[in-house]
C-alpha positions as CSV (number, residue, x, y, z in Angstrom):
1,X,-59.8,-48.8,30.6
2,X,-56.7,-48.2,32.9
3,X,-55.0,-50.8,31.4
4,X,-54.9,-49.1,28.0
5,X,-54.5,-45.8,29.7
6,X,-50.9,-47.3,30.8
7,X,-50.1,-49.0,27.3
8,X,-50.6,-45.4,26.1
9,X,-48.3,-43.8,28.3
10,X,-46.1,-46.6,27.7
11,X,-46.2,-45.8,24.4
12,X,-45.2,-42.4,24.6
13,X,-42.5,-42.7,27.1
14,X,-41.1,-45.2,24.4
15,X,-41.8,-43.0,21.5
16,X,-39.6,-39.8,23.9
17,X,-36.5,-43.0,24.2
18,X,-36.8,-43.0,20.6
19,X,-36.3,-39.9,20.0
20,X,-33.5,-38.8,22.5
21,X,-31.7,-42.0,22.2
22,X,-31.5,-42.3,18.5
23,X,-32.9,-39.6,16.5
24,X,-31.0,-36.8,17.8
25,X,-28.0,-38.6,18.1
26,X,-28.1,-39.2,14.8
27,X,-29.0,-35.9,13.5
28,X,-25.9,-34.3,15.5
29,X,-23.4,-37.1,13.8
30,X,-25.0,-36.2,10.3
31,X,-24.0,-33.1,10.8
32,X,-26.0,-30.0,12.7
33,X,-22.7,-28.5,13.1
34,X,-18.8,-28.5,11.7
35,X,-15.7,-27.6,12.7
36,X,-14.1,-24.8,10.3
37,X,-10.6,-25.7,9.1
38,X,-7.9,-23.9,9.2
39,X,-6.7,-22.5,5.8
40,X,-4.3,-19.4,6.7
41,X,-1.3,-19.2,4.8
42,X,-2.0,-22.0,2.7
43,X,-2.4,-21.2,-1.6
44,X,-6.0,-20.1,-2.5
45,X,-6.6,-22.6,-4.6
46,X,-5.5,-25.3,-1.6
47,X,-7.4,-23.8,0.7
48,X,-11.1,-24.0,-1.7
49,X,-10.5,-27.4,-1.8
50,X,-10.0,-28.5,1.7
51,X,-13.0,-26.2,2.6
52,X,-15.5,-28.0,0.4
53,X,-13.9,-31.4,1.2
54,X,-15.4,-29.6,5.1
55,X,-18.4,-29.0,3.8
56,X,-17.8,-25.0,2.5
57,X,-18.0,-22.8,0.7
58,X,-15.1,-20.2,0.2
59,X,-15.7,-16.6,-0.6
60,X,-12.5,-14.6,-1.8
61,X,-12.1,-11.1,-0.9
62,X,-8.8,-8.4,0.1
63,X,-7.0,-6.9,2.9
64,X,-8.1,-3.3,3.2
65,X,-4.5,-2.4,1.6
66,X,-1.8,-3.6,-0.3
67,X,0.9,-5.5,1.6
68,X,4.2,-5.2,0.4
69,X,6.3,-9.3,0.7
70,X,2.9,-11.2,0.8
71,X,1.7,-13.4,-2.0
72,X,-1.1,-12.0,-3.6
73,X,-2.4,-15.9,-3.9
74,X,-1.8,-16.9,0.1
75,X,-4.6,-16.6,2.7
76,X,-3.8,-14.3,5.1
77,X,-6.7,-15.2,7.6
78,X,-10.3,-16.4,7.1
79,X,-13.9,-15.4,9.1
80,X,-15.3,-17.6,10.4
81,X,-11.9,-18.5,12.5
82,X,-10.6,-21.8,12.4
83,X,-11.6,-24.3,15.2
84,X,-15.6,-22.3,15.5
85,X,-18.7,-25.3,15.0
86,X,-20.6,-23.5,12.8
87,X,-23.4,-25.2,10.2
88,X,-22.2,-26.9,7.5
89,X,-22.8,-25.1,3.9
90,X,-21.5,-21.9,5.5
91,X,-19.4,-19.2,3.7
92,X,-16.1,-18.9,4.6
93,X,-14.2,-15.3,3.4
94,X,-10.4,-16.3,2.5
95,X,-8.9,-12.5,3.1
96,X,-5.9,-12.4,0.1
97,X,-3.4,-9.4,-0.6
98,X,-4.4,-7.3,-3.3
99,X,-2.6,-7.6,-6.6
100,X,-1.6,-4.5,-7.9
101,X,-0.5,-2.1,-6.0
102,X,-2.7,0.7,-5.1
103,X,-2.0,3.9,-7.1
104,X,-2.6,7.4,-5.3
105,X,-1.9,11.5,-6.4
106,X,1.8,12.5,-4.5
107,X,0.8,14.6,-1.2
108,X,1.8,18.0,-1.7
109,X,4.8,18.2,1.7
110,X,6.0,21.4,0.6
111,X,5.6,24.3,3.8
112,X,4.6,21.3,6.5
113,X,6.8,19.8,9.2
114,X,8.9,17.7,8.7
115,X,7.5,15.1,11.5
116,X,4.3,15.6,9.8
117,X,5.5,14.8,6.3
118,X,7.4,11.7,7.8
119,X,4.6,10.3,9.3
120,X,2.4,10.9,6.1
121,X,5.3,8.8,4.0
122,X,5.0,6.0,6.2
123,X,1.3,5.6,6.3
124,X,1.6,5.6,2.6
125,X,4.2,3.2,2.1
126,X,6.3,5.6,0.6
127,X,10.2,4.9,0.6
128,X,12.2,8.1,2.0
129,X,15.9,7.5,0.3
130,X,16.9,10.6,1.8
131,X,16.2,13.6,3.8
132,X,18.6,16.9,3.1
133,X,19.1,19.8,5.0
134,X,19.3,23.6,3.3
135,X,20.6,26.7,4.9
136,X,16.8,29.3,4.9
137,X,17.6,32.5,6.3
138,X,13.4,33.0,7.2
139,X,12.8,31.5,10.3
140,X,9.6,30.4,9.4
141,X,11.0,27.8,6.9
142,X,13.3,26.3,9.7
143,X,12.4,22.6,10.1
144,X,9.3,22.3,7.1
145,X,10.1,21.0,3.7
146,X,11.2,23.4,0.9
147,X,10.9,20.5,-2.0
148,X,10.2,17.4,-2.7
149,X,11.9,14.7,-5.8
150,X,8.6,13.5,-6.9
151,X,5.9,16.5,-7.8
152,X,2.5,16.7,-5.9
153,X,-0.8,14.8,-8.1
154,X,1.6,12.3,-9.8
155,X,0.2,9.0,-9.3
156,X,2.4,6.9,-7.8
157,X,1.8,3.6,-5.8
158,X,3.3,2.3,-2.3
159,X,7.4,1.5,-2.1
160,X,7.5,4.4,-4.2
161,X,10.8,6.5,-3.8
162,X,10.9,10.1,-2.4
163,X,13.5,12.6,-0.9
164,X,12.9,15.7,0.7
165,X,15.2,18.9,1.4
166,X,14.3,20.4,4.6
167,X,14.8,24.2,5.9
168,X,17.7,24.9,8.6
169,X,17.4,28.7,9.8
170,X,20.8,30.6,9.4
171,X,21.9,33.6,10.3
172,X,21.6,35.9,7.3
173,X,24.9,36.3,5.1
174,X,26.4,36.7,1.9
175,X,27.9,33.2,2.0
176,X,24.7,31.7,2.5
177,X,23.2,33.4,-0.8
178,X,20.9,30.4,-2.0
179,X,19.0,30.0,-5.7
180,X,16.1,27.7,-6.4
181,X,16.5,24.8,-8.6
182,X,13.6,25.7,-12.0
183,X,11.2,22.9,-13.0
184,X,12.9,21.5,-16.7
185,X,10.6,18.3,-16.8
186,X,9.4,17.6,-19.9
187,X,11.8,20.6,-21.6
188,X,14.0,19.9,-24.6
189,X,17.4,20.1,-23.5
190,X,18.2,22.9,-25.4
191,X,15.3,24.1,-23.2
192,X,16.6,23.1,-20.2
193,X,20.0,24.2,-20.5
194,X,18.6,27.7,-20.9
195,X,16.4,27.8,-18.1
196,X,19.0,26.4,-15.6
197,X,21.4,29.2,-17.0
198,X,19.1,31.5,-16.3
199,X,18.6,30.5,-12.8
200,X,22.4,30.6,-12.0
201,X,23.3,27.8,-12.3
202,X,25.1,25.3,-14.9
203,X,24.3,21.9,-16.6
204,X,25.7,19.0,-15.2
205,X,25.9,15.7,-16.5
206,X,23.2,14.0,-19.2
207,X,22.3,10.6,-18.6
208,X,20.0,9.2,-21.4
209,X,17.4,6.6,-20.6
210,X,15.6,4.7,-23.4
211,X,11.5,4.9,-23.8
212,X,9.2,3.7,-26.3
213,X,6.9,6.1,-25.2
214,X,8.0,9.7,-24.0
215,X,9.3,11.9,-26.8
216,X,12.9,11.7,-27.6
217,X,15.5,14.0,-25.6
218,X,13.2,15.8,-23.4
219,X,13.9,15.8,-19.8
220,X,12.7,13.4,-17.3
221,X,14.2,13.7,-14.0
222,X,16.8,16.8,-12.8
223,X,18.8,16.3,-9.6
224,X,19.0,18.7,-7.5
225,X,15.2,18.1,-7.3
226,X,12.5,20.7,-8.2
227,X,12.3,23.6,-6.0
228,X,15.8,22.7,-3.8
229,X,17.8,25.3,-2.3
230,X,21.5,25.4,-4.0
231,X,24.4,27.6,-4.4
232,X,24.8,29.5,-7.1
233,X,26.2,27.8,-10.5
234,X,25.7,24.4,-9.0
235,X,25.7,21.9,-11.5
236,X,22.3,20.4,-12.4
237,X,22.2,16.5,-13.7
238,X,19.5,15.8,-17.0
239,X,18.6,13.0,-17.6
240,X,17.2,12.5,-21.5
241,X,15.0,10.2,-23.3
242,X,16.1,8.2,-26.0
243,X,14.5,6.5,-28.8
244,X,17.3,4.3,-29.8
């Protein structure tokens, strides 16, 4: 009876070798778990391949927001992280730059800061080509934006272009006598050159611009900007849509 009592545990002892000798073993090397590759900055199409050839499976998705000079087709980074043993089938999300640029309605600066509205331009992506000062004789203008080139709620999209004319308190004088430049957008020029008359001021040069779409000679962009501070009969440029 002893005797098969120790073949038993014999048995069993030999069974537990087995087990931790072989068998696990060999499940690890068959593989419980994988090393994720790394696929940054590689093409998206690159980087699928070598993941499955890993054993994985890539998942695309986008950076929160557009970023201007990246490749819309590159990875930008990937989660899990290259170098983590994770199992093997796992997702991997490849983070890309979005396509198209992200479209947005123009902030309305006009009456705020003019640190404020810099900051706001930057955290949209918006390209200041230049910042002008005008003469206000309220000090409560002194240092905030009087106008803006491009009009608040058009949609627009980051790198977009924008200047702004800024207040300087003055003394009160005769010299400094300033009229506002009128809104002609979308005005005939016949129109146009009425309005700015009105306002004091005279009709610069007209610059035509071809379209396909916007109705022939009607105004799309004035410069002095909307809303700017000038001297009186400053010249106002047009510029005109042309079908030819």
């Amino acid at each position: 009876m002893k005797k098969k009592v120790g073949v038993v545990i014999l048995l069993v002892f030999g069974v537990i070798g087995i087990f931790d000798k072989l068998i696990m073993p060999f499940y690890v090397s068959q593989g419980s778990v994988r090393v994720v590759p790394d696929v940054t900055e590689m093409p998206y199409e690159d980087a699928v391949r070598k993941l499955r050839h890993a054993g994985f499976e890539a998942k695309k998705s986008y950076y929160v927001k557009y970023l201007s000079g990246i490749d819309s087709n590159v990875v930008i980074s990937q989660m899990p992280e290259a170098g983590l043993e994770v199992k093997p089938g796992r997702n991997v999300y490849l983070v890309l730059n979005r396509r198209d640029k992200p479209t947005f309605p123009m902030p309305d600066f006009q009456g705020r800061p003019e640190f404020d509205a810099r900051q706001a331009a930057a955290r949209m992506e918006l390209t200041l080509e230049g910042v002008q000062m005008s003469p206000v004789t309220n000090p409560e203008d002194d240092g905030k934006v009087l106008s803006q080139s491009v009009p608040p709620q058009t949609v627009v999209s980051s790198g977009t272009a924008l200047s702004l004319i800024i207040g300087r308190y003055q003394e009160s004088s005769e010299g400094l006598r300033k009229v506002v430049v009128p809104d002609v957008l979308g005005m005939s020029l016949s129109q146009a050159s009425q309005v700015i008359s009105e306002a004091g001021l005279n009709s610069g040069k007209i610059i035509t611009e071809y379209s396909a779409i916007l109705v022939p000679n009607t105004v799309i962009s004035q410069k002095p900007a909307v809303g700017s501070y000038v001297a009186p009969g400053q010249q106002v440029e047009l510029t005109v849509v042309t079908a030819e």
